[in-house]
C-alpha positions in Angstrom: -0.7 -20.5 5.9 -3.7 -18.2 6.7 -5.0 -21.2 9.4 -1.7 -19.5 11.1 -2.9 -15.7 9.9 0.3 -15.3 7.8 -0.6 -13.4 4.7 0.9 -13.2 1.3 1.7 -9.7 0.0 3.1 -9.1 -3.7 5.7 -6.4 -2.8 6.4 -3.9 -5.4 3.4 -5.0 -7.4 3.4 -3.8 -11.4 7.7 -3.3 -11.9 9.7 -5.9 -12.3 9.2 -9.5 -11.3 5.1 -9.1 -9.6 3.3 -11.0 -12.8 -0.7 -10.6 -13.0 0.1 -14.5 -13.1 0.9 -14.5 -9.8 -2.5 -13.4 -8.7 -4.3 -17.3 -9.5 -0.7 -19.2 -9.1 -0.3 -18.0 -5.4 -2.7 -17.4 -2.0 -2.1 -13.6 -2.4 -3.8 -11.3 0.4 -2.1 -8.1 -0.4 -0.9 -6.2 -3.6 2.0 -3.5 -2.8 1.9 -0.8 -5.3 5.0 0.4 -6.0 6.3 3.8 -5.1 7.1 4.5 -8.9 2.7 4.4 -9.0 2.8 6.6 -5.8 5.4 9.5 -6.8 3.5 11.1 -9.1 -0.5 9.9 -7.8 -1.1 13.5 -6.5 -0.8 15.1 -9.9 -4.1 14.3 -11.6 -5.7 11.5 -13.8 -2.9 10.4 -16.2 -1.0 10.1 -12.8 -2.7 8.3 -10.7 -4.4 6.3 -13.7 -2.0 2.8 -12.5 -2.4 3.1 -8.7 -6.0 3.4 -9.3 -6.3 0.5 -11.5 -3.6 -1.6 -9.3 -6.7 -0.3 -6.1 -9.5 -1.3 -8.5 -8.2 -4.6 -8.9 -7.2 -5.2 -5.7 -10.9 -4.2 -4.8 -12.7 -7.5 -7.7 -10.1 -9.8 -6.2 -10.8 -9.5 -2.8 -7.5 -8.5 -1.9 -6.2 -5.3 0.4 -3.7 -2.3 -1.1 -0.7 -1.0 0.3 0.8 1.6 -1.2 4.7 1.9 -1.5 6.3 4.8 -0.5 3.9 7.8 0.3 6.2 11.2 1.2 3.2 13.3 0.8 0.3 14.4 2.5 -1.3 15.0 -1.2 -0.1 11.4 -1.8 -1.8 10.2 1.0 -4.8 12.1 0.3 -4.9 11.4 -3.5 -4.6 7.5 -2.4 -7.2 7.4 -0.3 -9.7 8.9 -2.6 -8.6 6.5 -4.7 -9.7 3.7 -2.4 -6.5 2.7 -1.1 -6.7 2.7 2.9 -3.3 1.5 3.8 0.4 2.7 3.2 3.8 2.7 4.4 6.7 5.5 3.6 8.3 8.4 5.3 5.2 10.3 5.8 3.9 8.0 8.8 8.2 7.3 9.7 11.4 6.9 8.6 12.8 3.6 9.6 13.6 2.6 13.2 15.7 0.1 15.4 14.0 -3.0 16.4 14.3 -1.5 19.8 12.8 1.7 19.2 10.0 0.1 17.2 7.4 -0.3 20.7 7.6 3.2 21.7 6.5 3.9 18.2 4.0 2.1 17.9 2.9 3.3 21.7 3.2 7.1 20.7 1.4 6.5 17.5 -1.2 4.0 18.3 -4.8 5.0 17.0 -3.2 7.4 14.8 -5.0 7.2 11.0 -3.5 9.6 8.2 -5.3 7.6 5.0 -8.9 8.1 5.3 -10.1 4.9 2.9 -12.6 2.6 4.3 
């Protein structure tokens, strides 16, 4: 599959069904931390202790994180000094028609609201 540059992202990683098994079982490329990790990430250690753990190991396995969710500035902020680069929530856009989804991405293009390397 990545010969065809699909990628394998764990959606909603840490609730539910996303097992730490799943990390030597599958080709993962991505973990997706859950929004219930990203709620509360701007309101100090305790917090933000799993999203920074779910980031950190992320980081050791070679894989990128997305975080689920982000409503905030302060979340967006708190995740990126965490480490975590990349996100997806109503911050950055509620969603959109398939139609509508160019000029979005026309308007919006270069734009970079998480700072992370």
């Amino acid at each position: 599959m990545r010969l065809l540059g699909v990628k394998v992202a764990i959606d909603d990683f840490g609730t539910g069904y996303s097992s730490l098994s799943y990390l030597r079982r599958f080709p993962v490329d991505i973990l997706k931390i859950d929004r219930a990790f990203v709620s509360g990430v701007e309101l100090g250690d305790q917090e933000s202790s799993l999203a920074a753990t779910i980031v950190s190991l992320a980081r050791v396995l070679g894989l990128q994180a997305v975080a689920e969710g982000i409503e905030t500035k302060g979340q967006a902020d708190a995740l990126a000094g965490l480490g975590c680069g990349l996100g997806q929530g109503f911050l950055f856009s509620r969603p959109v028609a398939p139609d509508d989804l160019a000029d979005l991405l026309r308007t919006r293009a270069g734009e970079r609201v998480l700072t992370a390397d």
